[in-house]
N, C-alpha and C positions, 0 to 999 in steps of 0.2 A: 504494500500500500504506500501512495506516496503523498505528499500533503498540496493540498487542491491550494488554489488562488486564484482568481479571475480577474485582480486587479490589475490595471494599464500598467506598465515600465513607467516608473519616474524618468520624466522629461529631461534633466536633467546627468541623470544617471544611465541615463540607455542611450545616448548618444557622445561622441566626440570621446577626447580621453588620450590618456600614455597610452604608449605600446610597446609593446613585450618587443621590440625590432623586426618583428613579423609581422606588423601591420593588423596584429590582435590588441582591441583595449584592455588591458589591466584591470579585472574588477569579477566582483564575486553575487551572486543572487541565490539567498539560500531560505528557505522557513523555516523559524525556530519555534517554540510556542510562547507564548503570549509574555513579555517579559514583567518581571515584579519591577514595583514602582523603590524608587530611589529609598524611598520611607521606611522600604519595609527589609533592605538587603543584608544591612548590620543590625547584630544586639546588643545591648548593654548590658554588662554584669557590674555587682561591684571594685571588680579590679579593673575590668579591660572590656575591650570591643570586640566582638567577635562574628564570624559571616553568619548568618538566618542561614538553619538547618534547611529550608525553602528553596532560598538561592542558590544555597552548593548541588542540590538535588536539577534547579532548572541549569547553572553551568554543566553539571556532565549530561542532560538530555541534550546538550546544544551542544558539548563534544561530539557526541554520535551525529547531529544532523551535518556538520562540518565533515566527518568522515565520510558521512552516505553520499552527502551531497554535493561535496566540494573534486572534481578534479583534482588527478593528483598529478607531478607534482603540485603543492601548493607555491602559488608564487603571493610574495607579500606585498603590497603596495605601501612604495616608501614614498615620504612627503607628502605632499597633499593629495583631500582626495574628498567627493564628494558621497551623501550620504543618504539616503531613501529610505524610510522606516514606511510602510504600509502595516498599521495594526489593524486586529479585527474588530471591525462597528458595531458585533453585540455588545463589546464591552463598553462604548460610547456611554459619557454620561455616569460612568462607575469608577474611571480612574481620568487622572490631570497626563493627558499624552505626551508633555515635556518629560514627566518620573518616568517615565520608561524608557529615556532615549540614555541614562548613565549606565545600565545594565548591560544594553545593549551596546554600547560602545567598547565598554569595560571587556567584556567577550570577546568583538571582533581581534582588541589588541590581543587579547590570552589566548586567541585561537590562531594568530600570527598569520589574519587575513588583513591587516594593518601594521603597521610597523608603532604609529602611536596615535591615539585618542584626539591628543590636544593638534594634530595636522587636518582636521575638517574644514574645508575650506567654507563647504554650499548641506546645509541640513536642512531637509525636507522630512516635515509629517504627516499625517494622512492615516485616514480612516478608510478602509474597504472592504470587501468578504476574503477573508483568511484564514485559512485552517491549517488546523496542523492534524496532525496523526489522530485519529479516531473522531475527527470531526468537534475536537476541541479547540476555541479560539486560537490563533496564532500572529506571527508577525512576517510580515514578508520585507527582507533587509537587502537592500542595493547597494553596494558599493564601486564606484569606479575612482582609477587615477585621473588627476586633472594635473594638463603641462603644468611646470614651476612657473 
């Protein structure tokens, strides 16, 4: 089974772009499922901060979809690069669509489909029908290089 989407290519991520010197652009389009909100990723204890048992469980399901779905070899996009988040719209109106874009950033770099976080040039948000694996909400994430 693989995870459905019917959302357009961001405009800006689906065209133009680095290239690998083969005249392919640099960039990655993968569904991960629906990512937790900034709010909710770290815990507090008395002593120290520590990752939400939650979040460590959605970074290794988004390891797997980076293996399923990423081509291999992986090539990293260094420098800048623009940025396409399509979440899914049943969740409209239940979460703030900015808290979900530090998760998903956080991932792209730890999945070394980005070189770093703070290189976004152009981020784009967006609401649309996304699924992920069993027909639960998801995210559809874009990424392409953009020349220096």
């Amino acid at each position: 089974m693989t995870p459905s989407s019917t959302a357009s290519s961001c405009c800006r991520c689906s065209t133009g772009g680095r290239t690998d010197g083969r005249h392919h652009v640099i960039g990655h389009r993968l569904v991960l499922p629906f990512p937790p909100s900034v709010n909710s990723i770290w815990k507090w204890t008395k002593r120290t901060v520590v990752r939400d048992p939650a979040y460590s469980a959605w970074l290794r399901t988004c390891d797997g979809c980076v293996y399923e779905q990423i081509v291999r070899p992986r090539q990293t996009i260094k420098g800048k690069y623009d940025l396409c988040v399509t979440l899914d719209s049943s969740r409209f109106g239940f979460v703030d669509q900015d808290n979900c874009l530090k998760a998903t950033s956080d991932f792209l770099q730890r999945a070394a489909l980005i070189e770093n976080d703070k290189n976004a040039w152009h981020t784009e948000l967006r609401w649309g029908p996304i699924r992920f694996f069993g027909g639960v909400p998801g995210a559809l994430v874009e990424v392409r290089a953009i020349d220096a």
